[in-house]
N, CA, C and O of each residue as an XYZ file, in Angstrom:
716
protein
N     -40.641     -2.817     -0.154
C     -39.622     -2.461      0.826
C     -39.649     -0.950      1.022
O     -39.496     -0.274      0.005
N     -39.824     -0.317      2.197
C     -39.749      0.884      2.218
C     -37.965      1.585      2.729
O     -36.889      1.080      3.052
N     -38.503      2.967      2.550
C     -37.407      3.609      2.470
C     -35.937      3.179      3.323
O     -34.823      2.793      2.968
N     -36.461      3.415      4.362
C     -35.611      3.068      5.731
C     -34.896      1.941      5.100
O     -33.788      2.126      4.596
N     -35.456      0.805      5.101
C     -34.893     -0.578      4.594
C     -34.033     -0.559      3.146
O     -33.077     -1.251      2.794
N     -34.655      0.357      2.553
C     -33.368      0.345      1.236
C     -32.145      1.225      1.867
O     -31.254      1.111      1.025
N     -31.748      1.894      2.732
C     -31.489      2.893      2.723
C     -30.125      1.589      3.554
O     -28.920      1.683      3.320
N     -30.640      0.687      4.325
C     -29.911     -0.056      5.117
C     -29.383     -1.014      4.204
O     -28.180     -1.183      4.398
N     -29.919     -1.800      3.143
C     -29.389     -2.176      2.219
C     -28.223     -1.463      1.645
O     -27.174     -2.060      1.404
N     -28.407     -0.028      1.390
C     -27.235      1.047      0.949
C     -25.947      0.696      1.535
O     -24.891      0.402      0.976
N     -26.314      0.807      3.075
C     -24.874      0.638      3.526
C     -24.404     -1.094      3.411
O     -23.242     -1.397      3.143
N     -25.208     -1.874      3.593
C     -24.339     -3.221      2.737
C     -23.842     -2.931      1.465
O     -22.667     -2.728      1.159
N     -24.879     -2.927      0.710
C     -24.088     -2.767     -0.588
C     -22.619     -1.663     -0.842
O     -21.918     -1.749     -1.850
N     -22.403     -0.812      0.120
C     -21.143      0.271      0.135
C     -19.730     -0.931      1.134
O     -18.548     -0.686      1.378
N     -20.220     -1.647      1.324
C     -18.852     -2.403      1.851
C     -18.287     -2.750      0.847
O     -17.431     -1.933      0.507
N     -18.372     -3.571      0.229
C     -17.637     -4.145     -0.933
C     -16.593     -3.235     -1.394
O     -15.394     -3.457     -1.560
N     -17.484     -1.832     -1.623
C     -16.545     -0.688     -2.385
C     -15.487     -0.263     -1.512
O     -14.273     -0.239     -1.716
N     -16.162      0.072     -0.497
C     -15.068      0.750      0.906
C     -14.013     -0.447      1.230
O     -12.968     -0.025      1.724
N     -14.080     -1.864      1.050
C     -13.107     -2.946      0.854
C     -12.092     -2.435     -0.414
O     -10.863     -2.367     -0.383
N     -12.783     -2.180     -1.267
C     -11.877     -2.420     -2.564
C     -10.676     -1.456     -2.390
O      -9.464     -1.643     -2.500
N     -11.559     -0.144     -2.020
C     -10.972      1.324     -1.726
C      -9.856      1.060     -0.783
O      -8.712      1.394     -1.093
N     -10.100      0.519      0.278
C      -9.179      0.043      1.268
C      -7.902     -0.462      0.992
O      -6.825      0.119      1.128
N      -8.110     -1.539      0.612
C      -6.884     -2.084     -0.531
C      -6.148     -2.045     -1.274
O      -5.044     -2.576     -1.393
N      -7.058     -0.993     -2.214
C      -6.263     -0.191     -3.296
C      -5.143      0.606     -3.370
O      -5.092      1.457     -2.482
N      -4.304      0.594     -4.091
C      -2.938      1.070     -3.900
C      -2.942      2.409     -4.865
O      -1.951      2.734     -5.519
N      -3.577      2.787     -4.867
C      -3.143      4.079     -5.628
C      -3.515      5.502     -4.604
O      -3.849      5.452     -3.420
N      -3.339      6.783     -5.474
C      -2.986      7.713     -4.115
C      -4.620      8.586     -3.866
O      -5.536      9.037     -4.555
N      -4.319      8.480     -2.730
C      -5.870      8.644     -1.813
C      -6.973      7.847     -1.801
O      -8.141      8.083     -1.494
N      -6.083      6.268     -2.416
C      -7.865      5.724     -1.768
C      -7.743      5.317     -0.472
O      -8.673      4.667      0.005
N      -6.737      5.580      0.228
C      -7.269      5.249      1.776
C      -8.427      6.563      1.871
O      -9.516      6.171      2.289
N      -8.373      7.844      1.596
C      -9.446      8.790      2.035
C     -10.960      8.515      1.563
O     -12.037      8.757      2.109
N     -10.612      7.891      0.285
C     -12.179      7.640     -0.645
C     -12.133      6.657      0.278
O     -12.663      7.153      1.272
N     -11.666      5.070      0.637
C     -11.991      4.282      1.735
C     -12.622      5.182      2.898
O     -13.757      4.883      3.270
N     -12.165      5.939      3.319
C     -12.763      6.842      4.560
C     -14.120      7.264      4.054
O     -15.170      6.902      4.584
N     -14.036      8.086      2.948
C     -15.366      8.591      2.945
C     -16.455      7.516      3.043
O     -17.348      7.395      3.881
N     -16.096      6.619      1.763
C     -17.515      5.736      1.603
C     -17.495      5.071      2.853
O     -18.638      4.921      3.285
N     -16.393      4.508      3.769
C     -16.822      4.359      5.112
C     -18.001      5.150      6.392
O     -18.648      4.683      7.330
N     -17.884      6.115      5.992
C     -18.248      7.356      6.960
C     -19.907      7.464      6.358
O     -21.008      7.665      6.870
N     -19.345      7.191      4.885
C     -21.098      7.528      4.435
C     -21.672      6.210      4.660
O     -22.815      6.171      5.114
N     -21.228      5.427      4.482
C     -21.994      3.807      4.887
C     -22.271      4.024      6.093
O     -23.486      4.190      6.204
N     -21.465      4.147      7.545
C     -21.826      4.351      8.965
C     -23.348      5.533      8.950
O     -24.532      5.446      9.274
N     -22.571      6.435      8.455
C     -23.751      7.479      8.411
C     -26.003      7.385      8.262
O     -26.967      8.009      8.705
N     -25.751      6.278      7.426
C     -26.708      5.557      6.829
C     -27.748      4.496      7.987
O     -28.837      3.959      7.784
N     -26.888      4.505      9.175
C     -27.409      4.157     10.156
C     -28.430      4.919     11.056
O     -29.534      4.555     11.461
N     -27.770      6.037     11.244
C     -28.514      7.329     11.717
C     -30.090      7.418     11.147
O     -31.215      7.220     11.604
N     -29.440      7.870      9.760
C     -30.766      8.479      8.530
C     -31.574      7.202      8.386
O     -32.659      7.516      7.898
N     -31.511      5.997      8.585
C     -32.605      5.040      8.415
C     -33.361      4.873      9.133
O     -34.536      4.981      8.780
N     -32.948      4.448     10.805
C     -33.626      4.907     11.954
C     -34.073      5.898     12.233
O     -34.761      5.935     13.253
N     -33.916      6.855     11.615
C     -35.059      8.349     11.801
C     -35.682      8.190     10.889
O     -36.809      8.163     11.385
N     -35.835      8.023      9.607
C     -36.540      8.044      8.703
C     -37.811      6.875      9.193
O     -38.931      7.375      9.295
N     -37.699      5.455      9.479
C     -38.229      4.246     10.129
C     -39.208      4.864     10.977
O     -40.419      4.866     10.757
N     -38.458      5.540     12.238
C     -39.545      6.498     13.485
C     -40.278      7.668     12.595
O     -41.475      7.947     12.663
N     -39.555      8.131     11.966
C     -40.527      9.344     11.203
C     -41.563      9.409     10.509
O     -42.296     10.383     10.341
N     -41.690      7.853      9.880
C     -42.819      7.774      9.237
C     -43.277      6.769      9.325
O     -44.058      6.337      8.478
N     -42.917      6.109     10.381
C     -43.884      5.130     11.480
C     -43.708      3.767      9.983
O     -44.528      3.301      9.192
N     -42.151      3.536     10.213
C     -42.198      2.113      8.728
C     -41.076      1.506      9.127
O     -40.093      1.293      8.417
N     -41.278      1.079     10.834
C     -40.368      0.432     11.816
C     -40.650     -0.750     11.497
O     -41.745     -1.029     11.985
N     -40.019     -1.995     10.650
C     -40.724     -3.344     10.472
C     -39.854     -4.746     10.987
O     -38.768     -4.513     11.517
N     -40.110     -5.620     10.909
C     -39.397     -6.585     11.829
C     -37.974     -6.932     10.832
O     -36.949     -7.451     11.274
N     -38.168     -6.560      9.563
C     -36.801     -6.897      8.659
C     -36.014     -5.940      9.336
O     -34.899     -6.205      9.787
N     -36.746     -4.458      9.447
C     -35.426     -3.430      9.486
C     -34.928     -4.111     10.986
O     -33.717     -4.331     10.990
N     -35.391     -4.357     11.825
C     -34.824     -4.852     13.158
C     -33.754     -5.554     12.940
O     -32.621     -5.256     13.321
N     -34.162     -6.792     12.140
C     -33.087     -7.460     12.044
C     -32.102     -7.315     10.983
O     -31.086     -7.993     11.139
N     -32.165     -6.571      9.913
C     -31.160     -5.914      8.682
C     -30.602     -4.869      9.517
O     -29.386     -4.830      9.333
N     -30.925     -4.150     10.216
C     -29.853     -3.042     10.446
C     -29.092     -3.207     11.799
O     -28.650     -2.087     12.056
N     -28.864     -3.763     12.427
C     -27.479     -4.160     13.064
C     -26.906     -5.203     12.400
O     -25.690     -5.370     12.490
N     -27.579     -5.922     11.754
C     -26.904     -6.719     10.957
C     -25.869     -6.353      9.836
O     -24.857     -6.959      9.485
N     -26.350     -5.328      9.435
C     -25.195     -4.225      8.425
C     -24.279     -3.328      9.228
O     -23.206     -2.976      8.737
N     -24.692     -2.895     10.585
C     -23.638     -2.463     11.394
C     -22.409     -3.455     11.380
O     -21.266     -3.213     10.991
N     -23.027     -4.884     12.010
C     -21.476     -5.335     11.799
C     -21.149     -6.066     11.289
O     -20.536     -6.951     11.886
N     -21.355     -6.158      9.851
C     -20.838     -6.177      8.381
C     -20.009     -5.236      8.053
O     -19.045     -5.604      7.381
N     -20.098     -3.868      8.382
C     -19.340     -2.577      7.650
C     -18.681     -2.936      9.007
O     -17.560     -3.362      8.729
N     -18.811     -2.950      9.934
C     -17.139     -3.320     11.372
C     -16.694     -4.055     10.951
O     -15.723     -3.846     10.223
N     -17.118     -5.177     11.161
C     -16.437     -7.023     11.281
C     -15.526     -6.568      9.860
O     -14.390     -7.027      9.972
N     -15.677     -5.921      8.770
C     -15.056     -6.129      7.518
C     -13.877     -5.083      7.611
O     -12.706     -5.307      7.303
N     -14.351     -4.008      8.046
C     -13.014     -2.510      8.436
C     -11.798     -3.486      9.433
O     -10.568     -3.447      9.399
N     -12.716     -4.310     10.265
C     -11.671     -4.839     11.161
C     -10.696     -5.463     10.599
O      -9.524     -5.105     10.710
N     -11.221     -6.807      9.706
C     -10.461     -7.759      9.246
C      -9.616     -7.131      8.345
O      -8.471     -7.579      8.391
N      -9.821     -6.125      7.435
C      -9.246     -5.735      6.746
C      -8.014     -4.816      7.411
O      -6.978     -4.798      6.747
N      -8.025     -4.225      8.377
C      -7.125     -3.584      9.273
C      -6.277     -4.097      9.356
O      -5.152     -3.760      8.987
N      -6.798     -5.569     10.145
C      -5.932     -6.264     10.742
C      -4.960     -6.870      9.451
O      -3.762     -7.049      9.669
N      -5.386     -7.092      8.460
C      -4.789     -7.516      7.431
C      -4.083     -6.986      6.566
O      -3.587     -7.745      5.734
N      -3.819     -5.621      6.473
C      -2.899     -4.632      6.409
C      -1.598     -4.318      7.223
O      -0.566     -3.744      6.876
N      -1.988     -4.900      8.465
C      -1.141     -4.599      9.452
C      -1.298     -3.443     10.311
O      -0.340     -2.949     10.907
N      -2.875     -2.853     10.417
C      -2.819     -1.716     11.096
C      -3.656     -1.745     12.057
O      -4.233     -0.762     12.523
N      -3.820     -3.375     12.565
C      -4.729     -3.505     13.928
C      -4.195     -4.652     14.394
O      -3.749     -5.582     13.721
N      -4.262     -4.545     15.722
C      -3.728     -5.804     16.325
C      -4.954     -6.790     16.322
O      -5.974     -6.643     16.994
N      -4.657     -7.915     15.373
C      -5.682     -9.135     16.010
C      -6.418     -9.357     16.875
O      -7.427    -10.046     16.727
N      -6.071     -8.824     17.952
C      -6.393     -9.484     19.724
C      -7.700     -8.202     19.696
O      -8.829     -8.424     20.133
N      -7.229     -6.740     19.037
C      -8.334     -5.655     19.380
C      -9.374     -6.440     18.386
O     -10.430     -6.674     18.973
N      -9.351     -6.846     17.206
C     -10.566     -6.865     16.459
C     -11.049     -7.888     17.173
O     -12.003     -7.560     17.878
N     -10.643     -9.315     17.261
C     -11.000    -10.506     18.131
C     -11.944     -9.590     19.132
O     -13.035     -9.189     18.730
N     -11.531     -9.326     20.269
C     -12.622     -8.263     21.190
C     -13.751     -7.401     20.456
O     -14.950     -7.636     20.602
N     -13.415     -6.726     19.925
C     -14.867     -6.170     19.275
C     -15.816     -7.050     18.427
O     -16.983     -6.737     18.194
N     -15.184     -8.236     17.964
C     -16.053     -9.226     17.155
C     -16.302    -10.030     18.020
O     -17.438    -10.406     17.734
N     -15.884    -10.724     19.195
C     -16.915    -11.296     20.076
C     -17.481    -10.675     20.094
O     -18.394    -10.461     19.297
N     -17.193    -10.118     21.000
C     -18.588     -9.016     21.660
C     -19.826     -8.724     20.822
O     -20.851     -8.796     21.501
N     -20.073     -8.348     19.263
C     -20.618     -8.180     18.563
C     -21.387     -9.917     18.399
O     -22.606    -10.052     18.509
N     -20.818    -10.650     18.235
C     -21.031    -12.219     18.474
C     -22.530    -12.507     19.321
O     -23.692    -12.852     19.104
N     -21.634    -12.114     20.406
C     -21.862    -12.640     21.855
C     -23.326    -11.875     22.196
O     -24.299    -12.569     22.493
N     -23.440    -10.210     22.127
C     -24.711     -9.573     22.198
C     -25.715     -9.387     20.944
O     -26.752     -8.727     21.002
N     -25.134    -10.230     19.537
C     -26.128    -10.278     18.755
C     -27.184    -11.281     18.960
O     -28.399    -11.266     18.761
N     -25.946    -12.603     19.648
C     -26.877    -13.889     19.802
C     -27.595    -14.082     20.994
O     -28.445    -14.952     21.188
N     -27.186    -13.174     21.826
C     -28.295    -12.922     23.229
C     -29.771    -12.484     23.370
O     -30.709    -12.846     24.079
N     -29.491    -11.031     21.860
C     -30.236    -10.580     21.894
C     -31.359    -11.454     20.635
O     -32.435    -10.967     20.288
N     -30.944    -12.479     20.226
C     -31.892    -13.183     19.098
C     -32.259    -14.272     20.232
O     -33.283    -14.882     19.925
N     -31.733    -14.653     21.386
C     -32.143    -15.543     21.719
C     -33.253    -14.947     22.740
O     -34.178    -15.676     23.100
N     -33.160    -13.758     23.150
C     -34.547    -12.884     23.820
C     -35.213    -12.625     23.636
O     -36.157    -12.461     24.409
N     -35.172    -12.287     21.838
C     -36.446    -12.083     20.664
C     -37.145    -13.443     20.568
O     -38.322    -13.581     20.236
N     -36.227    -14.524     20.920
C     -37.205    -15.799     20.449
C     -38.131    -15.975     21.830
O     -39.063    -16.778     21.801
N     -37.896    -15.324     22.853
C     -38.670    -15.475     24.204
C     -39.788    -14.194     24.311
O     -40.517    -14.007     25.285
N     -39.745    -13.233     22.898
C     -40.478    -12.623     22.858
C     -40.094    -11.278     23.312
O     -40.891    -10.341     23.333
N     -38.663    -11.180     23.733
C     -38.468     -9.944     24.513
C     -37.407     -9.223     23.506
O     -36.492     -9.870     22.998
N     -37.658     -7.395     23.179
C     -36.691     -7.114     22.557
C     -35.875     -6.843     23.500
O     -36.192     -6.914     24.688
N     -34.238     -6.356     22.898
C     -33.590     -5.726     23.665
C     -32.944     -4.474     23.391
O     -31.722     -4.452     23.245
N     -33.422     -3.749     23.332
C     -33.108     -2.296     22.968
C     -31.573     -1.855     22.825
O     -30.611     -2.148     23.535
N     -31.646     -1.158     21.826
C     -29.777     -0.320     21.808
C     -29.847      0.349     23.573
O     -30.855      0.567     24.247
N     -28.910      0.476     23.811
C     -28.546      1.093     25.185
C     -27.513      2.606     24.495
O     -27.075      2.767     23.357
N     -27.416      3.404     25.579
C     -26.302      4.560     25.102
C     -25.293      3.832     25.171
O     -24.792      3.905     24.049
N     -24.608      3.094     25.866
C     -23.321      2.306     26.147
C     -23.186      1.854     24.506
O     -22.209      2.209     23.846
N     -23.933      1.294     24.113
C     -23.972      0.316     22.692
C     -24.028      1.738     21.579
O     -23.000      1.876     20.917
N     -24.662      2.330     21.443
C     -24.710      3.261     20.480
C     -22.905      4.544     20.684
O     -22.445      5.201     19.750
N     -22.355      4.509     22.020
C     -21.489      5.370     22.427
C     -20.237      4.386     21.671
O     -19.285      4.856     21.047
N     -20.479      3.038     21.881
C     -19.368      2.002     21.135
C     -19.647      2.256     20.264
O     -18.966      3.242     19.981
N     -20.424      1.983     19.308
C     -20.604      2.124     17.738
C     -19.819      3.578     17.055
O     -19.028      3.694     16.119
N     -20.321      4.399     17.812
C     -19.735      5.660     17.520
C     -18.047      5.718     17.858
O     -17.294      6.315     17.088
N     -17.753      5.321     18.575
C     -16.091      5.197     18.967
C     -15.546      4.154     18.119
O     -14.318      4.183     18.039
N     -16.177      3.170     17.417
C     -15.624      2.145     16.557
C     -15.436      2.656     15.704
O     -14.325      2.502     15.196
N     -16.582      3.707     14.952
C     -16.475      4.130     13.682
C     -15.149      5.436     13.945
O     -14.243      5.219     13.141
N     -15.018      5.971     14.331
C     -14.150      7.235     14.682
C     -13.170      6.669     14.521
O     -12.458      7.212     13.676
N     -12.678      5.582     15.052
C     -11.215      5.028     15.386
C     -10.650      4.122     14.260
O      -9.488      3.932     13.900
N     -12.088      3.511     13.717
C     -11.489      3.044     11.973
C     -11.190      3.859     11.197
O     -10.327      3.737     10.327
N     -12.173      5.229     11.506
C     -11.729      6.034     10.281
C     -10.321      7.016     10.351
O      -9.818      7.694      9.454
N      -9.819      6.790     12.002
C      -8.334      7.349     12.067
C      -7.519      6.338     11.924
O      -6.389      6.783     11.719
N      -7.529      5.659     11.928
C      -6.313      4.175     11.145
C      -6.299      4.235     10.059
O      -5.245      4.387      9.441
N      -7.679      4.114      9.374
C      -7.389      4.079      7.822
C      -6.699      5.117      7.358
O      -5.849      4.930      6.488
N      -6.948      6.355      7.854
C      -5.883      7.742      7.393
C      -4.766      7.830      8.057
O      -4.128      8.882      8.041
N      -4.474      7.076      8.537
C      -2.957      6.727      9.436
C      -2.909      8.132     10.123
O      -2.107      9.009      9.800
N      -3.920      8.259     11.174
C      -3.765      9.278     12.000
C      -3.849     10.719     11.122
O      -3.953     11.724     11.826
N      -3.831     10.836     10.302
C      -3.952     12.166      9.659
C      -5.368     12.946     10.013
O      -6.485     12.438      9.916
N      -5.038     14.445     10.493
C      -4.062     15.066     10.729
C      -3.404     14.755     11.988
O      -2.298     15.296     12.015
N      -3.599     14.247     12.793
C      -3.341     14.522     14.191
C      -2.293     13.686     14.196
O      -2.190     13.135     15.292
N      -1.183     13.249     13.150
C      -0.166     12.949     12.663
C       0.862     14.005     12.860
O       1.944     13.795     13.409
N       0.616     14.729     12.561
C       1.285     16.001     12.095
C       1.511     16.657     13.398
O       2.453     17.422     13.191
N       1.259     16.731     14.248
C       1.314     17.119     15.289
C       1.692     16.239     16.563
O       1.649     16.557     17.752
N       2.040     15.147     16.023
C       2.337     13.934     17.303
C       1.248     13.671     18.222
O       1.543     13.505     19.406
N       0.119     13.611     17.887
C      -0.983     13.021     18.978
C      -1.532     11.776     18.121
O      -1.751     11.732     16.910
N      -1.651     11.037     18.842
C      -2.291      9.468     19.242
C      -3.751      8.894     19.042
O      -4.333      7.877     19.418
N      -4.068      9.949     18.314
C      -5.871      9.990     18.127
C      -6.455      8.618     17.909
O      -7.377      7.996     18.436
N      -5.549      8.352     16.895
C      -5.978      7.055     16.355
C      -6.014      5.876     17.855
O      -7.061      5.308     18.164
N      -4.966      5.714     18.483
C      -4.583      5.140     19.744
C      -5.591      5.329     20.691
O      -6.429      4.452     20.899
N      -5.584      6.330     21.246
C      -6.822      7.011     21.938
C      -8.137      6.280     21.681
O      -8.717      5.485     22.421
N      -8.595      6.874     20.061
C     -10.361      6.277     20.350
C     -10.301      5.261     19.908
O     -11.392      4.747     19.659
N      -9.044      4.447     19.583
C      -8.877      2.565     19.699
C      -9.560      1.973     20.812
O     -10.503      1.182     20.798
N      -8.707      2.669     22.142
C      -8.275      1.821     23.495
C     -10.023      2.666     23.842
O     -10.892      2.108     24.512
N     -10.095      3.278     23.563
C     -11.614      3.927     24.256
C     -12.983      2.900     23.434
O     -14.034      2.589     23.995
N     -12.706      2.639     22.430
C     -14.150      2.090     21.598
C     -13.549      0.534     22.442
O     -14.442      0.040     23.130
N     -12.488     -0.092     22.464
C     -12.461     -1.272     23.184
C     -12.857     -1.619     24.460
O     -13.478     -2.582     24.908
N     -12.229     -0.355     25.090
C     -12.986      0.000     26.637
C     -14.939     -0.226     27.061
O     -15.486     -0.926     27.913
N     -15.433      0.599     26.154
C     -16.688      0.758     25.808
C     -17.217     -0.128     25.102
O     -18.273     -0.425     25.661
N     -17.035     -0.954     23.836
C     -17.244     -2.326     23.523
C     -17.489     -2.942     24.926
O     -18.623     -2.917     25.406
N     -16.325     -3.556     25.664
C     -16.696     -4.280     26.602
C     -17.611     -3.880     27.960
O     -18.358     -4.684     28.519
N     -17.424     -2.585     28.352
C     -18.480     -2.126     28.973
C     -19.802     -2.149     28.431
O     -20.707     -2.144     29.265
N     -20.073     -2.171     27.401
C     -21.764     -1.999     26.568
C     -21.843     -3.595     26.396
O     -22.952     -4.104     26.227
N     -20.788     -4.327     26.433
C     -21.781     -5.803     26.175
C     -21.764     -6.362     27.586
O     -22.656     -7.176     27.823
N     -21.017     -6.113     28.449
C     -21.482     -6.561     30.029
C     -22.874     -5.942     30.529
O     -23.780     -6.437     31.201
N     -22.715     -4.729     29.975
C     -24.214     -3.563     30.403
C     -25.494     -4.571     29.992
O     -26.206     -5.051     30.874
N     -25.770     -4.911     28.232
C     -26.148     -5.413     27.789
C     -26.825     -7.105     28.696
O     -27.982     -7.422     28.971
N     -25.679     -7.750     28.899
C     -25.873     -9.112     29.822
C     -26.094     -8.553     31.303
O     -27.222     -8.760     31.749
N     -25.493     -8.099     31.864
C     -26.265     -7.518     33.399
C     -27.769     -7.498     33.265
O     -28.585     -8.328     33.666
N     -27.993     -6.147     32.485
C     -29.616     -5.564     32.212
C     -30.263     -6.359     32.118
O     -31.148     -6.564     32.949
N     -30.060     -7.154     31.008
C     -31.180     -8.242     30.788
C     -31.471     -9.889     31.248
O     -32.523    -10.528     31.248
N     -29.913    -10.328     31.679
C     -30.220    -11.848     32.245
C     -30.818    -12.311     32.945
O     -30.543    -13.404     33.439
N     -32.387    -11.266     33.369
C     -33.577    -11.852     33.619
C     -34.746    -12.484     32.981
O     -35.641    -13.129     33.528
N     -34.555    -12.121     31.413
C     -34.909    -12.631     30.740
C     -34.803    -14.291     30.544
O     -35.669    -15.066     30.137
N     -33.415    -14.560     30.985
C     -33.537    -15.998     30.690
C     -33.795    -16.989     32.077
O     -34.014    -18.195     32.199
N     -33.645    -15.792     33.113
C     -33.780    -16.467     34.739
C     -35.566    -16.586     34.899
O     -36.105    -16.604     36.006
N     -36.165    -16.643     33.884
C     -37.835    -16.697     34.442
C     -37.730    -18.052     34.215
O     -38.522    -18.725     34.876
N     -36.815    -18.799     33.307
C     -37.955    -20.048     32.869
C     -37.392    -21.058     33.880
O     -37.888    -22.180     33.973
């Protein structure tokens, strides 16, 4: 297994902890939840460059690393929501969607066709992660000052979720109009 691919393993294996952290009731593990969150997301970046950098792009990492993207979401979500600090209906929307363009895009790979991250899809990912990691700190700092941050790049990563998986089905539902 090369680098890239352990590196994506990393961030699976950091959910569990960033769960526990989450949960935990003692003082500041919502922030240690943040960090190991941030460093698990982070791990996305550094694998895919590392993969292109030294040309060790392989058909596991294809399918392991969005697959650990939304493992570390789908789990921040549920757990949100299960705290009481997400509305159901928002995670429901970002977990279709995640659903809906994982299984599109496996059913295009089986026709032989990839389907590439889009900016729309990578601009969501990035607004998902931002907006978990201001809930979990209950808006801190921008608490302190009465702004909505957390609110803000909620309603924006939901916005963009659904814009990047329509983008996603537009672009490509020629793929399935040949046969």
């Amino acid at each position: 297994m090369n680098l890239a691919n352990k590196i994506t393993i990393l961030r699976i294996l950091l959910v569990p902890f960033f769960m526990f952290l989450l949960l935990a009731e003692f003082p500041y593990s919502n922030l240690l939840a943040a960090i190991v969150f941030i460093l698990a997301a982070s791990t996305d970046s550094v694998d895919g460059y590392i993969a292109r950098k030294r040309n060790e792009v392989t058909s596991f990492g294809k399918f392991i690393d969005p697959l650990a993207d939304k493992i570390l979401v789908t789990s921040a979500l549920i757990i949100l929501v299960e705290m009481g600090k997400l509305s159901s209906v928002i995670a429901i929307i970002i977990i279709t969607r995640e659903f809906v363009i994982t299984g599109f895009r496996m059913l295009a790979a089986s026709e032989g066709v990839v389907i590439a991250a889009s900016g729309w899809g990578k601009l969501k990912t990035i607004l998902q992660i931002i907006a978990i990691v201001a809930i979990m700190l209950n808006n801190i700092p921008f608490e302190w000052i009465g702004f909505p941050f957390d609110k803000i790049t909620l309603a924006l990563a939901v916005a963009v979720t659904i814009i990047s998986g329509v983008d996603y089905f537009y672009k490509n539902i020629g793929v399935f109009r040949k046969k």
